[in-house]
N, C-alpha and C positions, 0 to 999 in steps of 0.2 A: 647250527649246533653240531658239533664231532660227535661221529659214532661213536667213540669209546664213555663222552659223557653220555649219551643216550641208556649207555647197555648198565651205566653205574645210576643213572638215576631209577633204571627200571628194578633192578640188584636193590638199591635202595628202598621202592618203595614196596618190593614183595617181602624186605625184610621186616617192614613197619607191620606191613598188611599180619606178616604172621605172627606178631608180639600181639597187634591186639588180638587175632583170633585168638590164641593160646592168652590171652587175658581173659577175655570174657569167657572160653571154656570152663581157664580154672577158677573163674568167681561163679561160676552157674554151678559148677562141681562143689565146689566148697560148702553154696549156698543149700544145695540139695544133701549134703550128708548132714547140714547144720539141722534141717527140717527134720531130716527120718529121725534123727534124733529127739529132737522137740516133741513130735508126733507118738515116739517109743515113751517120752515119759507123760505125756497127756494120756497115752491107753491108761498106762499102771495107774495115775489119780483116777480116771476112772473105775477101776479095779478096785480101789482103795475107798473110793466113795459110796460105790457100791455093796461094799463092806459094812462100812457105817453106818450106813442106812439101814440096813438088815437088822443088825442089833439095835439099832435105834428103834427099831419097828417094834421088836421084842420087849423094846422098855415100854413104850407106850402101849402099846396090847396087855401089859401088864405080868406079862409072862416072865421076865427080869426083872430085878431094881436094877436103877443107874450104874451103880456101883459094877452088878454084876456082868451089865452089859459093855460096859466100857473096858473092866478087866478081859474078857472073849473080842472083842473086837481087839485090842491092843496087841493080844495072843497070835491071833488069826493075820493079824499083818503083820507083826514081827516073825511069826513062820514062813513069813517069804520070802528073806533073806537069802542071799545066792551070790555065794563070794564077799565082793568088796561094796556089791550093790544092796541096800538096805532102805527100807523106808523109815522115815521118824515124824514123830508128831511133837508136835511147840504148840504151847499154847495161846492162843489169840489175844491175849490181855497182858503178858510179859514176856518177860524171855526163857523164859522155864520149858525143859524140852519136857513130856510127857511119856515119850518114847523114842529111846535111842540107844541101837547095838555097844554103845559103851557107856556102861555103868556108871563112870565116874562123871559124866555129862548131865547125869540127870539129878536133882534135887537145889540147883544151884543154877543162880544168873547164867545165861549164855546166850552172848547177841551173835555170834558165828561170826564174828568178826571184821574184816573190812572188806567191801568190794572196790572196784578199781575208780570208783567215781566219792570214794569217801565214806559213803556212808554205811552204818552199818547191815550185815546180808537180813538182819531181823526188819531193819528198819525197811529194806528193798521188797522183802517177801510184802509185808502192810501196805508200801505207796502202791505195790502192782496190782494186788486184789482192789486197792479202792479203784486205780483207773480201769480195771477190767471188770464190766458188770456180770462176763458169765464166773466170777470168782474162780479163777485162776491165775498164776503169774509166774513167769521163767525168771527166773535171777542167774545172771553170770557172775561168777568169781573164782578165787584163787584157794584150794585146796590143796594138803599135804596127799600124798598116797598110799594108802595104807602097805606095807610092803616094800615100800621103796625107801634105803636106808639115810638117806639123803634129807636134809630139813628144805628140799625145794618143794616149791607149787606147784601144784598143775592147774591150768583152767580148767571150769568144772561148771558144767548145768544143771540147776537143780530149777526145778517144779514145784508147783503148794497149791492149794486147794484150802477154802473157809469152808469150814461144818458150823456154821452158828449154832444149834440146838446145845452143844456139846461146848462150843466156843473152844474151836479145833482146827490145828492148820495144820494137818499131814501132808508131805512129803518127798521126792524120792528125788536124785540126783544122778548123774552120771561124767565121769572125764572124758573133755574133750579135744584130749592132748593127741586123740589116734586120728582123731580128722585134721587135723594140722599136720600129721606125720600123713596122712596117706596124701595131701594137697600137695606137700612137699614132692613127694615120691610122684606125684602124677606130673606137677609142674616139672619134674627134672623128666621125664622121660616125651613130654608133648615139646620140653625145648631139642630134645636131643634127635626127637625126629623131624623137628621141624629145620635145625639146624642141619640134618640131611639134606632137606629136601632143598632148603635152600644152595646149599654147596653144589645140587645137581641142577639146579636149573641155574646160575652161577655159573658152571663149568659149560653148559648148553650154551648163554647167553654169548659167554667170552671164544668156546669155539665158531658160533655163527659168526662172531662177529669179526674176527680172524680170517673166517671162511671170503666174508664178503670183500675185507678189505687185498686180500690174497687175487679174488676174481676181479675187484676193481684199480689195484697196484696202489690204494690211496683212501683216503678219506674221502667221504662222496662231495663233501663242500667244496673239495680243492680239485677232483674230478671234473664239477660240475663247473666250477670257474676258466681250467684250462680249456673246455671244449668252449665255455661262450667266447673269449678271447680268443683263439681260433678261427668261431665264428665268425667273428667282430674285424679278422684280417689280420690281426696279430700273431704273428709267428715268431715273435721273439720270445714268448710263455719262457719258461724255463719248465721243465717237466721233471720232478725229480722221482727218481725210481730204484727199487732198494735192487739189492747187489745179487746179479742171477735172473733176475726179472726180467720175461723175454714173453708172455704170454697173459696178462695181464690187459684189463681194459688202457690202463695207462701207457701201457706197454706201444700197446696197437696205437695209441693217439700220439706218442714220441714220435712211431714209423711216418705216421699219415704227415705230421709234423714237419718231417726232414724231406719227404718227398712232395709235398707243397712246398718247401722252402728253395728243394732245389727244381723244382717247375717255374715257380715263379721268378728265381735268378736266371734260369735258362731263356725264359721269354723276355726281361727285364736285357739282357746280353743281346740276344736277337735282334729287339727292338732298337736297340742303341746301336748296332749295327746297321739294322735297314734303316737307319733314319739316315748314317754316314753315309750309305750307297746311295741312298735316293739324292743326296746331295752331291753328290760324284756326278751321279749320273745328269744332275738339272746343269751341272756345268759343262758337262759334256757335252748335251742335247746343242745347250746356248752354242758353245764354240761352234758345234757341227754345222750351228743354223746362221750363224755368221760368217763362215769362212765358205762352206759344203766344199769343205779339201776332204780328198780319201784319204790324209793321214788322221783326221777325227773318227771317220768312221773303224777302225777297232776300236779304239778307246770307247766309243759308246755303247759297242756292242760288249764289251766287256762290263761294262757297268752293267749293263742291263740281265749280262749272266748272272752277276753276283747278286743282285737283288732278288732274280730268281730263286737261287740256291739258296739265299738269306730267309725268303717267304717259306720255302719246304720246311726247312728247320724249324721256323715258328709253327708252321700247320701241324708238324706232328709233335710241339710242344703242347699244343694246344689240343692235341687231339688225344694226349693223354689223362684230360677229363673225361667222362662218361656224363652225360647230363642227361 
């Protein structure tokens, strides 16, 4: 496998690596502001139940009528209103709300409408207290905003709590269009640095690897093949080397290359020579040893120079390995 795929699958899989961390961040983020929230309007039912109770306490101790008790409780949690956040009470047997910051809502039907699954938010507040036995239930859905001039929705959590004595389902709600805006805001700034960080190890991976390929003149698969082929006696490799390239691994293995190539033509010349001498010279020998005229004798002694001088040549052909 080539270094440059190597440095792009690695570039690949730190980019994956950090979409899911910055995944699972921002759903553990998201999931944790979802809770404080849930958590914020379980205290207030709290609050609210603890309420009821108290005046209920007063009916039954005899200290209150009904009547009187339930107008002081209604009083008592409608004064807690703070802005756009409000408690209301619906009553357990229809849709009729009992208590709610706008007037016109109360003495009349009201199912709150629809939630994103169909049914109506009356009908979701009733299936969640029946499947939860500590009588409690979160319902999500789509509210307008009070304030906001627009007839858009917002998502919105709201909470309820059964008082059966009373046959009473108070209350409270909250939008939760600001934990989508802050998920958003968080996801854009864990991508923007993650997006850094990547681009730096990125420009890290792509200079190392430049580096490498600069100190080895090549890709290490085609490095490591001209050297085995080398090995192997093959000096015909072709070694390609980019323009300027004089100090490079590949570099040095071109030189070793050409000065093998011209060793072994110099010893390959040599030997092709003393083989011609030594055949000079065995005819000479023969003539010498059949005539033994002094006109053979230079001639053989001349052969036998040349072979000398032919043997030196090779010796320090030879002698220019180090072994």
């Amino acid at each position: 496998m080539r270094l440059k795929t190597r440095v792009l699958i690695i570039i690949l899989a730190s980019l994956v690596g950090l979409f899911v961390m910055a995944g699972a961040g921002l759903h553990a983020l998201r999931q944790s502001l979802y809770e404080e929230r849930r958590a914020q309007i379980a205290q207030l039912l709290d609050f609210s139940e603890a309420m009821i109770k108290h005046y209920y306490g007063l009916e039954t101790a005899g200290i209150l009528s009904r009547e009187e008790a339930q107008q002081r409780a209604k009083e008592a949690i409608a004064a807690q209103k703070q802005g756009n956040n409000y408690f209301f009470i619906r009553n357990l047997r229809d849709d009729y709300f009992i208590l709610h910051p706008i007037a016109s809502r109360l003495g009349r039907s009201d199912d709150g409408g629809k939630t994103p699954d169909g049914r109506t938010v009356v009908q979701a507040y009733r299936d969640g207290l029946e499947r939860n036995p500590n009588g409690r239930a979160f319902v999500e859905l789509e509210a307008p905003k009070p304030g906001v001039p627009t007839q858009k929705s917002f998502p919105k959590l709201n909470g309820v709590l059964k008082f059966e004595p009373w046959g009473w389902m108070p209350g409270i709600g909250f939008f939760i269009d600001d934990i989508e805006a802050r998920f958003r805001d968080q996801a854009a700034l864990f991508l923007s640095i993650g997006a850094f960080l990547l681009a730096i190890v990125a420009l890290l991976l792509l200079r190392m690897r430049a580096s490498i390929l600069r100190q080895l003149g090549g890709e290490p698969h085609d490095a490591a093949e001209c050297m085995r082929r080398i090995a192997g006696g093959d000096l015909s490799v072709n070694i390609r080397l980019a323009r300027g390239d004089d100090d490079s691994m590949m570099a040095s293995l071109k030189l070793m290359q050409m000065k093998l190539t011209n060793i072994t033509t110099a010893i390959q010349d040599n030997t092709t020579a003393l083989e011609d001498q030594v055949r000079k010279f065995d005819e000479a020998a023969r003539a010498y040893a059949d005539t033994r005229s002094e006109e053979q004798w230079p001639a053989l002694m001349k052969a036998v120079s040349r072979i000398g001088k032919t043997s030196e040549i090779l010796k320090r052909s030879i002698a220019r390995f180090k072994f």
